[in-house]
C-alpha positions in Angstrom: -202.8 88.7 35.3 -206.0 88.7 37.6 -203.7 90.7 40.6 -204.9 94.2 41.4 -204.1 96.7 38.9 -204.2 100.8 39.2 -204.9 103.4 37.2 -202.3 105.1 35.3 -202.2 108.1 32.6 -200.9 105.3 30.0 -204.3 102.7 29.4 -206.7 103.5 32.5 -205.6 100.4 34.4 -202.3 98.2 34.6 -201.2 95.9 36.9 -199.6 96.9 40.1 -196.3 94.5 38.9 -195.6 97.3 35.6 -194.3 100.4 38.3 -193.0 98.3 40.9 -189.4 98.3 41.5 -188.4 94.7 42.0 -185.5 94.0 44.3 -183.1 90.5 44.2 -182.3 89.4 47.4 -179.2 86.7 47.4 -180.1 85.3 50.9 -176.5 83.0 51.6 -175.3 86.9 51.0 -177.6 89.4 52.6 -177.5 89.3 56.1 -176.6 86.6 58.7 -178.6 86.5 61.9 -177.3 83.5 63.6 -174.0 84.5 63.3 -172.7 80.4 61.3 -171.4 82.9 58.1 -174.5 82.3 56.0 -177.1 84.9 55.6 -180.8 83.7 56.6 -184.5 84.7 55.7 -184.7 86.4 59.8 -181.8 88.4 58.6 -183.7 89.5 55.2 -186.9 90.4 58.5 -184.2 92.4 59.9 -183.3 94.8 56.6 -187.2 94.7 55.8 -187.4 98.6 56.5 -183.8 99.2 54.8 -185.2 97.9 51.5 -188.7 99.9 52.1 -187.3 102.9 52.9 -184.8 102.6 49.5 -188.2 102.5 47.7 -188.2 98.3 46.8 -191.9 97.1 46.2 -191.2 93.6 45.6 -188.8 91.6 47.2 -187.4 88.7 44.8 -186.1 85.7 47.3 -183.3 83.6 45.6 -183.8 79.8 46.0 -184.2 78.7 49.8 -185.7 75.7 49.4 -183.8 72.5 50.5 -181.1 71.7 48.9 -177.9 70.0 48.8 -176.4 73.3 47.5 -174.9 72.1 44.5 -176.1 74.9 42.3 -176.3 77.0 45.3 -180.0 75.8 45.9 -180.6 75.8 42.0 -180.7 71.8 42.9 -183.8 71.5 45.1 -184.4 68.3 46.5 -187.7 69.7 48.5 -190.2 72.0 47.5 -191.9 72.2 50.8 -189.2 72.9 53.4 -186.4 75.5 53.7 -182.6 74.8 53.9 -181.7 74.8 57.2 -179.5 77.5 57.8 -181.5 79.8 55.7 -184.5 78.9 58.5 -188.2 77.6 57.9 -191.3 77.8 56.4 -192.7 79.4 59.4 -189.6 82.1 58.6 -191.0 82.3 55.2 -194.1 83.3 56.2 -192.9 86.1 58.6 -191.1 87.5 55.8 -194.6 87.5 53.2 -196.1 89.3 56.3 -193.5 92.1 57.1 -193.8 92.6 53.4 -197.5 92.5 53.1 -197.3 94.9 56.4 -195.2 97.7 54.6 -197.4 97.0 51.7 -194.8 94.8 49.8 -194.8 91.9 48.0 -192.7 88.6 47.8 -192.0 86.3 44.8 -189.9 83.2 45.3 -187.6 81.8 43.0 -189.1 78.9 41.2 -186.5 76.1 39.7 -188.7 73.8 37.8 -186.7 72.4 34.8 -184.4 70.5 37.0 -184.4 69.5 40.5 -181.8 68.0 42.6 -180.6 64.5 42.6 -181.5 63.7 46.2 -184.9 64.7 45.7 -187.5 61.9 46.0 -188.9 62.0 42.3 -185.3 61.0 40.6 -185.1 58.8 43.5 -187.9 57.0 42.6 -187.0 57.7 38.5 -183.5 56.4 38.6 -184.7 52.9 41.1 -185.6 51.1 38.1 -186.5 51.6 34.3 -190.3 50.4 35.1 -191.0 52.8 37.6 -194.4 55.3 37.7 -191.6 58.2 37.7 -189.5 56.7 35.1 -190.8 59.2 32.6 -190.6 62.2 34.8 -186.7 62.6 34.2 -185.3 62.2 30.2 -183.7 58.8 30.2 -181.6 57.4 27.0 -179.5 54.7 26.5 -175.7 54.6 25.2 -174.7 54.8 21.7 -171.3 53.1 21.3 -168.8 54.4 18.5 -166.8 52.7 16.2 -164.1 51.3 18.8 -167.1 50.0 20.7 -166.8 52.3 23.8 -169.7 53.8 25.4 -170.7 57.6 24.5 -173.6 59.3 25.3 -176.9 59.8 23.1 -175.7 63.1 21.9 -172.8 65.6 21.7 -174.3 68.6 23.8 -172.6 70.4 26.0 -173.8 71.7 28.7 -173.5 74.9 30.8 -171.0 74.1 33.4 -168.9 72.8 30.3 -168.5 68.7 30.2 -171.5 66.8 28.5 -174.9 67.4 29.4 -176.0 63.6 30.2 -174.8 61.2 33.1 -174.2 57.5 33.0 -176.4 55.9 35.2 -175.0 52.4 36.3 -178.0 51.1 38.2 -180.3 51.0 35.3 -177.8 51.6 32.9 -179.0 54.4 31.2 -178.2 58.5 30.8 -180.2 61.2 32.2 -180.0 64.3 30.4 -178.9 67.6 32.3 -178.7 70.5 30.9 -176.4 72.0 34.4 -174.3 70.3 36.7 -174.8 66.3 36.8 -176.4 67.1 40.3 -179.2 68.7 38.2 -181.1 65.9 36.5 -183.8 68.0 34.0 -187.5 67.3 34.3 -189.6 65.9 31.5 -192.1 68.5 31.1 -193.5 66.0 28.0 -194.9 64.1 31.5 -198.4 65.2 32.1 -198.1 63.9 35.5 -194.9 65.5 36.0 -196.1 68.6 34.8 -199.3 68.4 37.5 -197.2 67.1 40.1 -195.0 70.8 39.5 -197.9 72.6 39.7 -199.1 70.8 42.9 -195.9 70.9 45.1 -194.1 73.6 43.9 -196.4 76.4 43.6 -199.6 75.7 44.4 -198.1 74.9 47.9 -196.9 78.7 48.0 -199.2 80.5 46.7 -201.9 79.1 48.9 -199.7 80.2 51.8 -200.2 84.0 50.4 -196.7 83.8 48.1 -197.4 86.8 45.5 -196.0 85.0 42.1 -192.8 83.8 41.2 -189.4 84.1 39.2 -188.9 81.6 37.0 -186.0 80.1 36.5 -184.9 78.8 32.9 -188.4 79.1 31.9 -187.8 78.3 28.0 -185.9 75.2 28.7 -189.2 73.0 29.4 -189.4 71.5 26.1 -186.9 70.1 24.7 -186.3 69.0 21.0 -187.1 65.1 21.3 -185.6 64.2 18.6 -182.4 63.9 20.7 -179.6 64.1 17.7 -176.1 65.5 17.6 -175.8 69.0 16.5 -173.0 69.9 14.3 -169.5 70.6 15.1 -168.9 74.3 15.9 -165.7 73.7 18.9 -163.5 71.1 16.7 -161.4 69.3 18.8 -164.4 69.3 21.3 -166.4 66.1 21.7 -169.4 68.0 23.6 -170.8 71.0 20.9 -173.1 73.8 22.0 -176.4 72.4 21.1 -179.0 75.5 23.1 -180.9 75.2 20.0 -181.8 71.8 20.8 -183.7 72.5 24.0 -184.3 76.7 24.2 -187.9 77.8 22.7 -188.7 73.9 22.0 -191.6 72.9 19.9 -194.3 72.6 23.0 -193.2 75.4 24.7 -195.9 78.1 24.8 -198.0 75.5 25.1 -196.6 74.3 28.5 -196.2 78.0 29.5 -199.7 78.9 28.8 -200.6 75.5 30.9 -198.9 76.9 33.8 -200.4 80.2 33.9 -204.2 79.3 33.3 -203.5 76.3 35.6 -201.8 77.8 38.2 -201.2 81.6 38.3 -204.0 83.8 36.9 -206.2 81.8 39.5 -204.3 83.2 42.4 -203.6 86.4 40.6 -199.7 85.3 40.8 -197.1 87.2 38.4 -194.6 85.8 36.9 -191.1 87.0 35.6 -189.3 84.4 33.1 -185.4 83.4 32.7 -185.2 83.3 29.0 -182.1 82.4 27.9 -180.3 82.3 24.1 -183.5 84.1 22.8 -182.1 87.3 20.8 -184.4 88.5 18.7 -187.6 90.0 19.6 -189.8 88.0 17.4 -188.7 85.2 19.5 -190.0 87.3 23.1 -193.0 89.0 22.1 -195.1 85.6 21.8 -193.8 85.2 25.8 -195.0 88.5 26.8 -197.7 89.2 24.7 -200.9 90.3 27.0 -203.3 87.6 24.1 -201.1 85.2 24.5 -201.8 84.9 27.9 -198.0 83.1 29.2 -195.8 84.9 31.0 -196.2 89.0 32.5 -192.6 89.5 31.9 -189.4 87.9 30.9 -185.3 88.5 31.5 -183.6 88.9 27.9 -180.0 88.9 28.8 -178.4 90.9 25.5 -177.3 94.3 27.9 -176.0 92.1 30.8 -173.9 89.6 28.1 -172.1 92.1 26.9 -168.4 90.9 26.9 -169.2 87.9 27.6 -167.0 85.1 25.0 -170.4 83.5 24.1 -172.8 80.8 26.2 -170.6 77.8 26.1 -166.7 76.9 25.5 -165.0 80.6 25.5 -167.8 82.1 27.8 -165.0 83.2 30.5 -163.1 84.5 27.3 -163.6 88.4 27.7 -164.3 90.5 24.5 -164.1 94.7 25.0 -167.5 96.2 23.6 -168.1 99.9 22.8 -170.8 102.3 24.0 -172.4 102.3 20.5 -172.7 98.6 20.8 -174.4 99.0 24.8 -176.6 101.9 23.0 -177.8 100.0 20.0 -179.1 96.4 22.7 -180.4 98.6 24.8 -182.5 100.6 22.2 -183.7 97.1 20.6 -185.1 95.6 24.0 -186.1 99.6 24.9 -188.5 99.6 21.5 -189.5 96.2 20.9 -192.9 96.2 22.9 -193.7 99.7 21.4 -197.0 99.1 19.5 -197.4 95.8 21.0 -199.2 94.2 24.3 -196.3 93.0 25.5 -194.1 94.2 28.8 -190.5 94.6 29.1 -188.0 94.4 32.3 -185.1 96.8 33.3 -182.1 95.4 34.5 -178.2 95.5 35.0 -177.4 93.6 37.7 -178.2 89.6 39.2 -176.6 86.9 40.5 -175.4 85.2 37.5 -172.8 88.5 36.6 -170.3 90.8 37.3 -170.8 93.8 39.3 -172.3 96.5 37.1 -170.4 99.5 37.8 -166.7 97.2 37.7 -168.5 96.2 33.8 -170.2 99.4 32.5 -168.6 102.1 34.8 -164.7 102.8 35.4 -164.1 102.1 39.3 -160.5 103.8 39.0 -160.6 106.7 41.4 -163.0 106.9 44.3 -165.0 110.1 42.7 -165.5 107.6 38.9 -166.5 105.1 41.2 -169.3 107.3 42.3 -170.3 108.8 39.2 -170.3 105.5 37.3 -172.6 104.1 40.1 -174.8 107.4 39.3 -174.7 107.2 35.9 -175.8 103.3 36.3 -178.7 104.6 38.4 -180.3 107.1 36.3 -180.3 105.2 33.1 -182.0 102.2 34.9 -184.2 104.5 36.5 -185.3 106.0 33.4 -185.7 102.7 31.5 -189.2 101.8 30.4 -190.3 98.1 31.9 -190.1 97.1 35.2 -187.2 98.2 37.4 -185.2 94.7 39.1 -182.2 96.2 41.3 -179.4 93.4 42.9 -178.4 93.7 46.6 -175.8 95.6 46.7 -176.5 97.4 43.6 -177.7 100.5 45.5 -174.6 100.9 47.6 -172.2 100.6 44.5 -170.3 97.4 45.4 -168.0 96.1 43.0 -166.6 93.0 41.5 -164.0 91.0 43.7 -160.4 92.3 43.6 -158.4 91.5 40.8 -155.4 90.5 43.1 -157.6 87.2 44.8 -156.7 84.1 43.4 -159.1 81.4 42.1 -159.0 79.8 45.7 -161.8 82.5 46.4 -164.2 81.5 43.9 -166.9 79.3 45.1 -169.1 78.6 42.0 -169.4 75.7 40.4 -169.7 77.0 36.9 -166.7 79.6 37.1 -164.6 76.6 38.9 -165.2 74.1 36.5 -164.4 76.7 33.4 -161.2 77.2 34.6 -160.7 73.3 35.3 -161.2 73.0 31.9 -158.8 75.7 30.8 -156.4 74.5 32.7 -156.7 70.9 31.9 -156.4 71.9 28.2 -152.6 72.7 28.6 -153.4 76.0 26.8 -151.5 78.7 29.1 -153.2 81.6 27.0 -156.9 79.7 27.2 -155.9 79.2 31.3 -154.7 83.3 31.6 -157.8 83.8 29.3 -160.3 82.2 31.2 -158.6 83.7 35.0 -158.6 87.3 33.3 -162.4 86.5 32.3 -163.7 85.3 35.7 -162.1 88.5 37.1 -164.6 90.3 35.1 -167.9 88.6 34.8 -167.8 85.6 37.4 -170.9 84.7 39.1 -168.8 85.2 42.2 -168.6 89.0 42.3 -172.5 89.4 43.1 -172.9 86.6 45.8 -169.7 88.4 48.4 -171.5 89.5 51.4 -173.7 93.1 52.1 -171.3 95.3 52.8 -173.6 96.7 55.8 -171.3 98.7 57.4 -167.5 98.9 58.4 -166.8 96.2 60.8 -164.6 93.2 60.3 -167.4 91.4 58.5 -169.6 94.5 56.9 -172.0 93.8 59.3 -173.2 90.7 57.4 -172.0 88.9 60.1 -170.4 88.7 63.5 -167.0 89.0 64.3 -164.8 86.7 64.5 -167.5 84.4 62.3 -166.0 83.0 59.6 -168.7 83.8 56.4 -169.1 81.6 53.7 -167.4 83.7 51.1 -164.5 86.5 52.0 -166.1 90.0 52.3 -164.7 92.5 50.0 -161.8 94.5 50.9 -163.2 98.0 50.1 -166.5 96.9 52.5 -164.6 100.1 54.7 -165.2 102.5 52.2 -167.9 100.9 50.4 -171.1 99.9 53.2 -174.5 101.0 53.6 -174.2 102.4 56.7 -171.6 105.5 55.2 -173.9 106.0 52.5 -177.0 106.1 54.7 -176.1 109.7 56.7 -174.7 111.1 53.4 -177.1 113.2 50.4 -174.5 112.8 47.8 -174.0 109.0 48.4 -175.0 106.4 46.0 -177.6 104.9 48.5 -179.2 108.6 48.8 -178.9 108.8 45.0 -181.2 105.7 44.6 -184.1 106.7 47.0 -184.3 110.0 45.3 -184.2 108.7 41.4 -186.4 106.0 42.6 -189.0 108.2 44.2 -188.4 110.1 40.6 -189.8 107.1 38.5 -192.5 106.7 40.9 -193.9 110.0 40.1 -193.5 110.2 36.6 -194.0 106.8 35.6 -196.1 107.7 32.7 -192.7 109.2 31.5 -189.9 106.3 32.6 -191.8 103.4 33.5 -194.5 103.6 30.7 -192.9 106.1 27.7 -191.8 105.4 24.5 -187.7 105.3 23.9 -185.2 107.3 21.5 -181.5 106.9 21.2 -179.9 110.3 20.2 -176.4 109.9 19.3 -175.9 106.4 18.1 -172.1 106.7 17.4 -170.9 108.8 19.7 -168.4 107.3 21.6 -168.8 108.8 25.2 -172.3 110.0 25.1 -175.2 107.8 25.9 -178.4 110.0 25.1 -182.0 109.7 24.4 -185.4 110.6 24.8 -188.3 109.4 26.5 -192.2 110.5 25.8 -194.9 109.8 28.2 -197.5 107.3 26.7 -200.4 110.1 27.9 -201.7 112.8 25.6 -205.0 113.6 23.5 -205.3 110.0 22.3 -208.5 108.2 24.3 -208.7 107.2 27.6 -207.5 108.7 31.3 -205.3 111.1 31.5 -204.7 110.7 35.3 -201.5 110.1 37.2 -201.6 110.5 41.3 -204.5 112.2 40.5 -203.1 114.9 38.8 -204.3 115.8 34.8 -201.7 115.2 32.5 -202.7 116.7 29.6 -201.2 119.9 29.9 -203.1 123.3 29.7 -205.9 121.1 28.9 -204.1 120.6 25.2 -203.4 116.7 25.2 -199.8 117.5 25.4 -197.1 114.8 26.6 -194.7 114.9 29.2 -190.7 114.7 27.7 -187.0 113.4 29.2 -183.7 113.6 27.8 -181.1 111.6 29.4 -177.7 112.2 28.8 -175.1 109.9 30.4 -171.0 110.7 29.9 -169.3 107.6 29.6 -165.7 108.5 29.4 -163.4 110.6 31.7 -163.6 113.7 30.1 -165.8 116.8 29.7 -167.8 116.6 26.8 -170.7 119.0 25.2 -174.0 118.3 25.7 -175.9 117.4 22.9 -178.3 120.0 21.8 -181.5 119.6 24.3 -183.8 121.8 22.0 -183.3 120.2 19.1 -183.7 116.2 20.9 -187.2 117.8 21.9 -188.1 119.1 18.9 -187.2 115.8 16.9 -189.4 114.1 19.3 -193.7 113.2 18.2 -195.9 115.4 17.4 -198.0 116.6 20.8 -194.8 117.0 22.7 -194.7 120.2 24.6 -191.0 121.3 23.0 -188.7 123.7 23.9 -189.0 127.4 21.4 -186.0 129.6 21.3 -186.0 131.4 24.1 -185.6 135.3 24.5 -182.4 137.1 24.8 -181.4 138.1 28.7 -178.9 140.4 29.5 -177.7 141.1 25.7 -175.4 143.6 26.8 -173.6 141.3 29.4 -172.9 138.6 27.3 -169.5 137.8 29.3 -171.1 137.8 32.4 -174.3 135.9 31.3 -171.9 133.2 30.1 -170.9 133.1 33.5 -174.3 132.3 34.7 -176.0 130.0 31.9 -173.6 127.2 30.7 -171.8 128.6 27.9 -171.4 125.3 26.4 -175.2 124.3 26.2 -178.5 126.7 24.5 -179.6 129.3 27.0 -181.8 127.4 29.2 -184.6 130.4 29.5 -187.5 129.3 27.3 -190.9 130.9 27.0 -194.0 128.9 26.0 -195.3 128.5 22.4 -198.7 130.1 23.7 -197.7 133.3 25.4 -198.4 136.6 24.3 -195.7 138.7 23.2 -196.5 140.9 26.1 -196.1 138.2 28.1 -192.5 137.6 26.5 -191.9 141.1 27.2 -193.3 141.3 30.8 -191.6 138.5 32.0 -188.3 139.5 30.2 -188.2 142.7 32.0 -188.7 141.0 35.9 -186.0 138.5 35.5 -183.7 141.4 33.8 -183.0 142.8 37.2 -182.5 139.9 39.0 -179.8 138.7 36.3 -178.0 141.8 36.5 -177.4 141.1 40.3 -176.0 137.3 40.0 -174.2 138.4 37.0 -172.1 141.0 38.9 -171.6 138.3 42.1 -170.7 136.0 39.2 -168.4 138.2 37.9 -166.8 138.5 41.5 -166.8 134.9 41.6 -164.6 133.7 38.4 -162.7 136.7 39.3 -161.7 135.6 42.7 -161.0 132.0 41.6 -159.1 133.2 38.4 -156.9 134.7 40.8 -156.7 131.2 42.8 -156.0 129.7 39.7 -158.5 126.9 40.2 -160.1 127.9 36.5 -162.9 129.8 35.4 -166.2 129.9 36.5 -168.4 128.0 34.2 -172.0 127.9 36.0 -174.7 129.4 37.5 -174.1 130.7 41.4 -176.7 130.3 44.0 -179.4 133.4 43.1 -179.5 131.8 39.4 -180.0 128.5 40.7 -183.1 130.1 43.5 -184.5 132.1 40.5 -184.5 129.1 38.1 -186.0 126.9 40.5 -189.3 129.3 41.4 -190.3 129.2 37.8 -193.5 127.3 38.2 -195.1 123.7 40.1 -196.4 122.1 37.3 -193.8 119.6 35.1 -194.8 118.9 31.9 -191.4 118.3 30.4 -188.1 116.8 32.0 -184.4 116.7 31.3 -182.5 114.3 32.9 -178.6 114.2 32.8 -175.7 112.2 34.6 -171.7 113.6 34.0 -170.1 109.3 34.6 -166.9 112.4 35.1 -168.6 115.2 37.3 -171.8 113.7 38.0 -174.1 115.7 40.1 -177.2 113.5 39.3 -179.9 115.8 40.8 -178.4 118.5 42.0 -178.4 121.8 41.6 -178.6 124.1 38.4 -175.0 123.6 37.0 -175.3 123.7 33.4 -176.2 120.2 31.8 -175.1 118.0 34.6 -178.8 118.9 36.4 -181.8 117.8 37.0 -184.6 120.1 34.9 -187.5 120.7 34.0 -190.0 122.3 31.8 -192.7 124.6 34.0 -195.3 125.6 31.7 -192.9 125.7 28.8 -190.1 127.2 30.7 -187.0 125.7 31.9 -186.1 125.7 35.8 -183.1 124.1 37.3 -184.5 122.7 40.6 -182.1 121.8 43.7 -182.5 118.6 45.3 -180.8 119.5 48.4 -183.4 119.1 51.7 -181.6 121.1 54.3 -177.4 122.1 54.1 -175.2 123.0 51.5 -174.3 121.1 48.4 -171.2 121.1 46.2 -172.0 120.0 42.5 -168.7 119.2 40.8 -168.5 121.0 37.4 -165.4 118.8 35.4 -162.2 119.4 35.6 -162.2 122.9 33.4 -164.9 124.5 36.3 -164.6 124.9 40.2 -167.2 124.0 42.4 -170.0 126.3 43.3 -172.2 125.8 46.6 -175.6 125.9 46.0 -178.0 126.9 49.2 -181.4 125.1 49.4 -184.5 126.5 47.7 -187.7 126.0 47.8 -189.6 123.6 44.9 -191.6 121.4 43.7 -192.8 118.4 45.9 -190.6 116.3 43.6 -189.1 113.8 46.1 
C-alpha cells in the first residue's frame, strides 16, 4: 500500500502493517461504560493504555455501525452512524485519536457483501421491480416443481443452515442471501452499487482519518451468475452446499483490484480480507500478491477449522484431529508466500470460534491451563505474518462451561444449527450438534472481559444485568490477577511480544521449517531470519545483522510439548545444522568438567547436548582459554549442585535435573550480541522465558555460544522442571536488553 513503510533487515523497506501486532476488539464484549450490560466504544477509550501497554499496534474494531443486531451488527442498515448503545461517530473519532496519540492505529470492520434489511438501499430495492436500486440486491423469480408448488431458483444452502434466498411477496420475487434472511447480499455486478460502497462505506471513514479496514467475506463479491443447482452432496436435504457457486467468483479480482486503486492505496488504507472456503494456496497468492495489487493480507481459516464437521450441514459435528495434522496446515500457510510477493497473517483466535486454549490446549488442571495458554503464545509469537490476537486471548479465557445449557447461547448461527438438529428427530445428530457447540460455538469468544474479580469481571457494574453471562472461572481467570504477576499469561504476552518486535527479521519476516512431522506430542521447527549476505540492508533497530561482518543469519528453534508428559527434546544441534546454508550453527562444543560427569549432569540437562558451544572461528587457543575460566566456576555449582539433589533425594521430591542459580548467572554473561535463538515452551512444565532449566528456556546463541538468559526483572522465580525434577529458584542476573 501507499501507508508509511520502515526499514527492516528483510527488503530495505516494508510497510508498517507486516510487524504490527493486530488486536480484535469485540466491542458488545469488551468493556461497558454506561453500565446497560453492553460494552461501548468509551469503554474500548478506557482500556486504550491496557492494550498499549500489552504491546497491540492496531486495534481491529468489530462492526459498530447501526444495526438491527441480527448478525450481531454483521447486518448494517447505516454506514454513517454508530449503534446506539455502542455510542457515536463523535466516540469513534476519540477512539482514532487515543490511538493515533499512543501511536496506534484503527481499522474498522467493513461488511460489504450484505447489508441489513432495514437499510435504505433494499428498502428502495425490494419497493418495486422497476426501481433505480432494483439491481443493487440479486433478485430471481420462483421455479415451481412438478406438483406446482413454489421453490426457490436454486438449491443452496446457506450458512446459518435453511436456504440461502427469501420469498419476497411484495414484488414477488427471491433475494439471494448467502447469511441470515436479515442479510440480503449485494450485487457487486452493479457498477453503481459498487461506487455507492465505495462512497458511503469507506470513503466516509477514511476521510475522517480511519487507517484501513477488515474486510469481511471479501471473496463472496462475485457470484457465479449462472444461478443453477449444484449437485446433491446431503441426500435427504433439499438445500446442498453450493460455496463453490459464489467463493472466488469469475469477476472477483477484478472487483478487488477496483476497490483498492479506487479507494484504498489513495488514502494509504490497508486492508486484511475474510477469505473463506479457499484451501489451497494457488487460490490465495493471486489475493496477496504485492503485482497484483488487491488485498495486503487475507484470513485463511485451515488452523482455526480444525475439528470443525465441515462449512455447512454437520459443521457443529466435532471431529478429533492430531498434532501431525495442526503441524502439517500450519507448515502449508507458514511456507506458501516463501519465494513469493505475497504476505501472510498469524492467527488462533476471532470471534467466529472457540476459545484457543479450550481447542488446542488441555484446560484440565489450573497449571495445563497455564502452560497450554503459553505454549499458544509462543508459537503465534514466532509465526511469520502479521500477529492478530482476540480479546481475551492474552489473559487465557476459555470456552463456556460445558455444564450451561443452550439457553446461554445467543448466536444466531449456533441456535439455528441446533434447531435444525433438533427438528430432525435425530437424538444422536441433536447430542451431536450440543457436544459440538460446546466446543467451537461462536458463543465462547463474545462472553464478556474478564477484567477483574467482581460480580461482573469488571465489564460491567454490579448488579447490571450484561448481555451474555460472564464466565464462571472470571475469579480465577481476569486481567487484573494476571496484571501484578511475572509468571501470568498476561505478563507472558508483553514479554514474547516485545520478543517479536526485536527480532522480527527472525519471527515476523523468516522463513519456516517443521522438524518432527509425526511426532505425536512435539510441535518443533525452525525459523531463519530473511537477512544475510544476499543484497540490500542489513539493518534492524539500527543494529548490523550480518554477524561478524560474515552475512550470516539469525536462527530459532521452537519446541512446543503438546501432551501431559515429559518428553526429550529434539536434538537442537542437529535442527540448526539442517537449516540453509549461511546460518550461524551450533559446533560440538568442548568437554567441561570430564571428570565430574555425575555432577555436570546435574548442571546441564542430561536429557539434551551440552549446551556450551564455541564458535566455528575461534582459535584453538581460544577453545582452550576459555575452557580453562569456566572450569573453576563449574566445579563450584557442581559441588552446590551436588548438595542440592542430595538434599532433595533425601526429601524424596526426585532428583535434581537442572542447572542451579551460579549456572544459570554464568550462562547468561556469555556475550550481548544474539545472532542465533532457541525458543522452547513445555504445554506440561512450561517456563516460557525463564530461566536456564534445560530445554524448557529461552536461549540464545552469543557469538556462537550458547547462554541461558533469565527473564526475571527483580524477585525470585520458580521454573517448573516436569514431574521427574523439583523446582530450582533462579535469582535475577544481569543481560541483554532483551525485553
Amino acid at each position: 500500500m501507499n501507508g508509511l513503510y520502515r526499514r527492516t533487515g528483510c527488503l530495505g523497506k516494508v510497510p508498517w502493517w507486516k510487524d504490527a501486532t493486530f488486536y480484535q476488539v469485540y466491542p458488545a464484549s469488551f468493556k461497558d461504560s454506561n453500565a446497560d450490560g453492553w460494552g461501548d466504544i468509551p469503554g474500548v477509550i478506557s482500556k486504550i493504555d491496557y492494550l498499549h501497554e500489552l504491546g497491540v499496534d492496531v486495534i481491529w474494531l468489530s462492526p459498530v455501525f447501526e444495526s438491527p443486531q441480527a448478525d450481531m451488527g454483521y447486518d448494517v442498515s447505516d454506514y454513517q452512524k454508530i449503534y446506539a448503545p455502542y455510542g457515536t461517530v463523535r466516540d469513534v473519532d476519540a477512539l482514532m485519536e487515543a490511538c493515533h496519540a499512543r501511536g496506534m492505529k484503527l481499522i474498522l470492520d467493513l461488511v460489504v457483501n450484505h447489508t441489513s434489511i432495514e437499510h435504505e438501499w433494499f428498502k428502495e430495492s425490494r419497493s418495486s421491480k422497476v426501481n433505480l436500486k432494483r439491481d443493487w440486491y440479486i433478485w430471481k423469480p420462483a421455479r415451481y416443481d412438478a406438483a406446482g408448488q413454489r421453490i426457490p431458483p436454486t438449491n443452496w444452502q446457506g450458512y446459518f443452515a435453511g436456504p440461502t434466498w427469501t420469498w419476497d411477496e411484495h414484488t414477488q420475487e427471491y433475494y439471494l442471501h448467502l447469511y441470515a434472511p436479515e442479510q440480503p447480499d449485494l450485487n457487486w455486478e452493479s457498477e453503481a452499487c459498487r461506487e455507492a460502497i465505495y462512497r458511503n462505506t469507506m470513503r466516509f471513514w477514511l476521510e475522517r482519518g480511519i487507517d484501513g479496514f477488515r474486510i469481511d467475506t471479501v471473496n463472496k463479491y462475485s457470484k457465479n451468475t449462472a444461478y443453477a443447482d449444484v449437485p446433491i452432496t446431503v441426500p435427504g436435504s433439499p438445500y446442498q452446499p453450493a460455496p463453490e457457486m459464489w467463493c472466488n467468483g469469475p469477476r472477483i479480482h477484478e472487483f478487488i483490484h477496483e476497490m483498492r486503486s479506487k479507494v484504498l492505496d489513495p488514502y494509504g488504507a490497508v486492508s486484511v480480507g475474510e477469505l473463506s472456503n479457499t484451501p489451497h494456496p494457488s487460490q490465495v497468492l493471486p489475493y496477496v500478491s504485492a503485482a497484483a495489487e488487491e488485498l495486503d493480507m487475507v484470513f485463511e481459516f485451515s488452523v482455526i477449522r480444525l475439528g470443525t464437521g465441515g462449512l455447512f450441514g454437520s459443521k457443529y459435528t466435532y471431529v478429533p484431529f492430531t498434532l501431525p495434522e495442526l503441524k502439517a496446515t500450519v507448515s502449508r500457510w507458514q511456507t506458501f508466500i516463501e519465494g513469493t510477493d505475497g504476505w501472510t497473517t498469524v492467527f488462533c483466535e476471532n470471534h467466529d470460534n472457540g476459545r484457543a486454549v479450550s481447542r488446542f490446549g488441555d484446560c484440565s488442571t489450573p497449571e495445563l491451563w497455564q502452560a497450554s495458554a503459553k505454549a499458544l503464545a509462543l508459537w503465534q509469537a514466532t509465526s511469520t505474518g502479521t500477529l492478530f490476537l482476540y480479546q481475551g486471548q492474552e489473559i487465557g479465557m476459555t470456552n463456556m462451561p460445558a455444564t450451561w445449557g443452550i439457553d446461554e447461547y445467543r448466536d444466531v448461527e449456533g441456535l439455528n444449527y441446533y434447531a435444525e438438529a433438533l427438528a430432525s428427530g435425530d437424538r444422536k445428530r441433536e447430542t451431536d450438534t450440543m457436544d459440538g457447540l460446546r466446543i467451537l460455538a461462536r458463543d465462547h469468544s463474545r462472553t464478556p472481559f474478564q477484567w477483574d474479580d467482581s460480580a461482573n469481571a469488571g465489564f460491567t457494574g454490579e448488579g447490571v444485568n450484561p448481555w451474555m453471562r460472564v464466565h464462571d472461572n472470571h475469579k480465577a481467570i481476569n486481567a487484573a490477577r494476571q496484571a501484578g504477576d511475572p509468571n501470568s499469561i498476561l505478563s507472558f504476552y508483553k514479554r514474547i511480544l516485545r520478543l517479536r518486535k526485536q527480532y522480527k527479521d527472525l519471527f515476523v519476516f523468516g522463513t519456516f521449517r517443521l522438524l518432527e512431522a509425526d511426532d505425536e506430542a512435539i510441535f518443533a521447527y525452525v525459523k531463519e531470519s530473511c537477512t544475510g549476505s544476499g543484497g540490500g540492508p542489513n539493518q534492524v533497530d539500527g543494529r548490523d545483522n550480518a554477524i561478524n561482518g560474515r552475512g550470516l543469519k539469525r536462527v530459532a528453534v521452537v519446541v512446543m510439548n503438546f501432551s501431559q508428559q515429559d518428553r526429550d527434546c529434539p536434538d537442537i544441534r542437529r535442527s540448526l545444522d539442517g537449516s540453509a546454508d549461511g546460518v550461524a550453527s551450533a559446533p560440538r562444543p568442548p568437554e567441561l568438567v570430564p571428570s565430574e560427569p555425575a555432577s555436570t549432569g546435574s548442571l546441564i540437562d542430561v536429557d539434551t547436548p551440552s549446551v556450551r558451544t564455541v564458535p566455528s572461528d575461534f582459535s584453538e587457543q581460544d577453545i582452550q582459554t576459555e575452557t580453562q575460566a569456566t572450569r573453576r566456576e563449574l566445579e563450584g555449582a557442581a559441588e552446590r549442585a551436588r548438595a542440592e539433589a542430595h538434599l532433595a533425594k533425601k526429601k524424596g521430591t526426585g532428583r535434581v535435573r537442572r542447572a542451579d542459580s551460579a549456572a544459570a548467572k554464568w550462562f547468561s554473561e556469555l556475550g550481548n550480541t544474539a545472532t542465533t535463538a532457541l525458543v522452547v515452551a513445555n504445554l506440561t512444565a512450561v517456563v516460557g522465558l525463564s530461566g536456564y532449566v534445560g530445554y524448557k528456556a529461552w536461549g540464545l546463541y552469543e557469538r556462537g555460544r550458547v547462554g541461558w538468559s533469565n527473564i526475571s526483572l527483580q524477585g525470585k522465580e520458580k521454573a517448573a522442571v516436569g514431574r521427574a525434577g523439583v523446582d530450582i529458584t533462579l535469582d535475577p542476573i544481569n543481560r541483554p536488553d532483551m525485553f
